[in-house]
N, C-alpha and C positions, 0 to 999 in steps of 0.2 A: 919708799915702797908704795904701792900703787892698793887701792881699798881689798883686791883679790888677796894679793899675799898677802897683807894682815890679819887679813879674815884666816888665811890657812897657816901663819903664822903663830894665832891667835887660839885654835883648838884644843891643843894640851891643857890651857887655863882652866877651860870647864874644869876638870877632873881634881878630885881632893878636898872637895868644900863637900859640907852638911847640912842638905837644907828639911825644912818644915814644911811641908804638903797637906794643908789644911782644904780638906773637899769634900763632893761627893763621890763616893766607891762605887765603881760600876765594875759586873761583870759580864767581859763581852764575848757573848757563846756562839758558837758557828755550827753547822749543820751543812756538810757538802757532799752534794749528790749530783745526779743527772736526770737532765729533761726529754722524755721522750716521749710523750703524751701528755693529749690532754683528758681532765679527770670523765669518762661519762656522766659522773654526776650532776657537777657543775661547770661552768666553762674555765675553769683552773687548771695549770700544769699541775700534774705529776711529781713529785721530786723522788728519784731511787735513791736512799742513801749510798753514800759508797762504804767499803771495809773499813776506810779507818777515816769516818765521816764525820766525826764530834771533835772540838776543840776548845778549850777555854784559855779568853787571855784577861788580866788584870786593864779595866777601859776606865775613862773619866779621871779624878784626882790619883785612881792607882796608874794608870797611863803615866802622868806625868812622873809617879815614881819610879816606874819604868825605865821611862826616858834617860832621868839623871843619874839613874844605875848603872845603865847602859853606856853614860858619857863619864863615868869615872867618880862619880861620887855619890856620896852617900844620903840615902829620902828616908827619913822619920815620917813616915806616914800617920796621919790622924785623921779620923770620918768615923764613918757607923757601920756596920754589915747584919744583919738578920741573925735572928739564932736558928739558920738553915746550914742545908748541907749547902748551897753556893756563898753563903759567909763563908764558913769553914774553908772550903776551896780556897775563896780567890784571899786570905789571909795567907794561906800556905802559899800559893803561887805568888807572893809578896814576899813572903819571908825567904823561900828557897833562891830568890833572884839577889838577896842582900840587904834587903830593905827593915827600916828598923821598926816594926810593926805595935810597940809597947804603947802606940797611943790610936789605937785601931780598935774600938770598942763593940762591942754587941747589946744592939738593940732589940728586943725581944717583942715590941710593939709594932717591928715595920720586916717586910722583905727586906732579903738583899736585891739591889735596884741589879737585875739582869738586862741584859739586848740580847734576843735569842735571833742572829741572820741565818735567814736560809737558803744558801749558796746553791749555783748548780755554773761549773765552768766558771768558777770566777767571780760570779754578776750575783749581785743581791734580790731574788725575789720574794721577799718579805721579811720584814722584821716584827719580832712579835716581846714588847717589853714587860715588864713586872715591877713595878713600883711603887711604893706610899712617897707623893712629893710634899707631905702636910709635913711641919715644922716637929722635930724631934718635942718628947716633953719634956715638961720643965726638968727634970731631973737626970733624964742621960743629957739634956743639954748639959748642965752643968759641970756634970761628969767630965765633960770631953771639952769643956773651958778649963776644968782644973787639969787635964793632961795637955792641953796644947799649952797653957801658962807654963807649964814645969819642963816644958823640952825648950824653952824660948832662949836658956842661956845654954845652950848648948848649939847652937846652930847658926849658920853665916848668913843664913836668908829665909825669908816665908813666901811659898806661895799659899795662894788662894786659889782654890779651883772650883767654878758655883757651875755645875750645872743645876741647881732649880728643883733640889731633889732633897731638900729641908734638913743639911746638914747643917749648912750656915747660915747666921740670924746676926743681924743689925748689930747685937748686943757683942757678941763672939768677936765681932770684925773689931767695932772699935776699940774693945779691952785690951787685943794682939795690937793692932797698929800704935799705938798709944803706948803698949812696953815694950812694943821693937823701936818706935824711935827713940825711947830714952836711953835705950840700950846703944843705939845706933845699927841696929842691925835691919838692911831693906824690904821692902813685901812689892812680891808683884801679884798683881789681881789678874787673873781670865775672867771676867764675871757674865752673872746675868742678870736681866734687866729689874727682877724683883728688887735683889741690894744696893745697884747703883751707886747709888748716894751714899749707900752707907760706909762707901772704900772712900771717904773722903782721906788727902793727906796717904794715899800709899805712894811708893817709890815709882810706879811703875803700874798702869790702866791699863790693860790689851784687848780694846774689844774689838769683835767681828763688825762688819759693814750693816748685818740686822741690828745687832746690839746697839750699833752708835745712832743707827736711822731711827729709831724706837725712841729713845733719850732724847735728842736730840729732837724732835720732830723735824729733820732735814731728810730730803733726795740725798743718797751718794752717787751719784751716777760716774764721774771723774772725777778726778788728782784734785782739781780747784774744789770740786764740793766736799769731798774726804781729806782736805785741809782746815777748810771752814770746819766743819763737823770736830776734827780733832783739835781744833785751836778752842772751843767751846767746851767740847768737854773736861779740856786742862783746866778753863777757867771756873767751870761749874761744880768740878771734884775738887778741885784744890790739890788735884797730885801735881807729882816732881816730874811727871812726863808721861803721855799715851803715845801706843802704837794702836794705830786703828788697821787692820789687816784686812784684805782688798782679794782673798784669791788670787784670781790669774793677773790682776793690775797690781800684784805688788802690795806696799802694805804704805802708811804715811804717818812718819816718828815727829813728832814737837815737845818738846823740851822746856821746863818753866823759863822763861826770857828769851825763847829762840823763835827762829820760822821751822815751817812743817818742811821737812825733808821729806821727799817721795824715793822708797826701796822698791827698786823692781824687779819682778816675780824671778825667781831662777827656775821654776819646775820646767824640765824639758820635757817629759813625758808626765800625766796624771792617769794614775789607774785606778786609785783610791784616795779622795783624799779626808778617810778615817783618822783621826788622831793627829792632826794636822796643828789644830791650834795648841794641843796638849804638847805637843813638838820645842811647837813656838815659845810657850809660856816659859816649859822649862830651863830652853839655853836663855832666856833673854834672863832668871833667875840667878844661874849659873854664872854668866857674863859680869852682873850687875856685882854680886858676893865677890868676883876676881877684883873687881876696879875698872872694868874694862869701859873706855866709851859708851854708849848707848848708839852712834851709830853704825860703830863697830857691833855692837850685840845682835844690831838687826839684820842687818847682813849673815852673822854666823846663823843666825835664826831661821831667816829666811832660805838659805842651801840647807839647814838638816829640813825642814819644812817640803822642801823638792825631793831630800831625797825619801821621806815618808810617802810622799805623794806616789812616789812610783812602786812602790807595794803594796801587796793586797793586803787588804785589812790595817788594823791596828798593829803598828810597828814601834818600836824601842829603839829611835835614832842611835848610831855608833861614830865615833871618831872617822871610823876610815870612810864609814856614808858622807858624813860632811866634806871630807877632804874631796873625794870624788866628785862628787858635784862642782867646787871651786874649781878642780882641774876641769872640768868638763865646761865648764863658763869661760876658759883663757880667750 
């Protein structure tokens, strides 16, 4: 078989595993209208909302719960949400999707971290956020180290999902990695640049080409320098393997005792590419729980990854998206 069919041979595997989604909760709010003026006041467009102009979806670590929902299995969601009415929300819009919400806690000292876009045909003319990014205290931290601990035997994989948004702390990381591998059960990391270090020893590193440029103090400009870059960061973290992810150039996997393999981009069209690493993180999660290759992972990763890209907004990859895309790569 040739890396395409495997890859589409390969998609039913996602489906049937339970994994652990340790993040930050984002919800990502839209506003779609139209532009047909600009304001007298100041030199700003106009926006007319339309009829049915508001929408909210589950963004950030509830994304990638999303995602793994949408691919056939089952996300124990754990993070923080505000004791607001957009906690409330995007809790419910978690739980009505399938998701196992019992380690989804309310902090009463921060928002819920929102993204308010304000759409008009499509196109983003401003995003307007709401967030406390200061480190939870000491005490709902704890809280939500004793429910991520207590869902750990129950489930095939963890991810990590950081955006930056003081859900996760140094302490939380290495308690989980530390009883998931005694356990034997894998973690992949999305991170960001605050914890870094502190995913030392996960199964699985995925950062973006800022992320690793930042760490790293390297250029990524091409394949040779996002090889460097990820051969460094394998050796600096002490993980089991980084995918350093490239955009349009494709993403570049190395493996503790291997060389850097470069994956290149499938997206044939980009219209969005919102939730794109959330995509990524999840099948490479998915993949990992099955047994599958890791550069068979990348590959399925990178086709749900294209076919996110070609949708507006934040999307919840599906089976038949990935498979399209492989057909569409012959």
């Amino acid at each position: 078989m040739d890396s395409r069919l495997d890859a589409a041979a390969s998609v039913g595997a996602l489906a049937g595993r339970r994994i652990l989604v340790v993040g930050d909760l984002i919800l990502d709010h839209y506003l779609e209208g139209l532009v047909e003026r600009v304001s007298p006041e100041a030199p700003v467009p106009v926006v007319t909302l339309s009829r049915d102009a508001e929408r909210s979806l589950p963004g950030g670590a509830a994304n990638v719960a999303m995602n793994i929902r949408s691919l056939g299995s089952l996300p124990v969601s754990a993070g923080l949400v505000g004791d607001d009415e957009h906690g409330r929300l995007l809790r419910s819009l978690l739980s009505a999707a399938g998701a196992d919400v019992s380690c989804v806690l309310t902090d009463a000292g921060r928002p819920t971290t929102t993204k308010t876009r304000i759409m008009a045909r499509h196109q983003q003319i401003l995003r307007i956020d709401r967030e406390v990014s200061d480190p939870a205290s000491p005490g709902v931290a704890a809280e939500l180290e004793r429910a991520v601990m207590g869902a750990l035997d129950s489930v095939d994989a963890v991810v990590f999902e950081d955006y930056d948004k003081g859900c996760i702390h140094p302490g939380l990381v290495a308690e989980v990695i530390s009883a998931a591998a005694a356990r034997g059960i894998p973690v992949a990391v999305d991170p960001k640049f605050r914890n870094f270090r502190a995913y030392r020893g996960c199964s699985l590193l995925k950062p973006n080409r800022s992320e690793a440029s930042r760490f790293t103090g390297m250029e990524i400009g091409d394949s040779a320098q996002a090889s460097g870059a990820a051969a460094k960061i394998l050796s600096e973290t002490g993980s089991e393997a980084v995918l350093l992810t490239l955009g349009e150039q494709g993403a570049v996997l190395v493996e503790k005792g291997g060389i850097p393999i470069l994956i290149p981009a499938a997206a044939r069209r980009v219209f969005d590419v919102s939730g794109a690493g959330d995509t990524v993180i999840s099948v490479m999660a998915l993949a990992i729980a099955a047994g599958m290759p890791l550069r068979l992972a990348a590959l399925l990763a990178n086709y749900a990854a294209a076919a996110v890209c070609a949708e507006p907004g934040v999307y919840a990859v599906k089976p038949a998206d990935i498979l399209r895309e492989i057909d569409a790569g012959a």
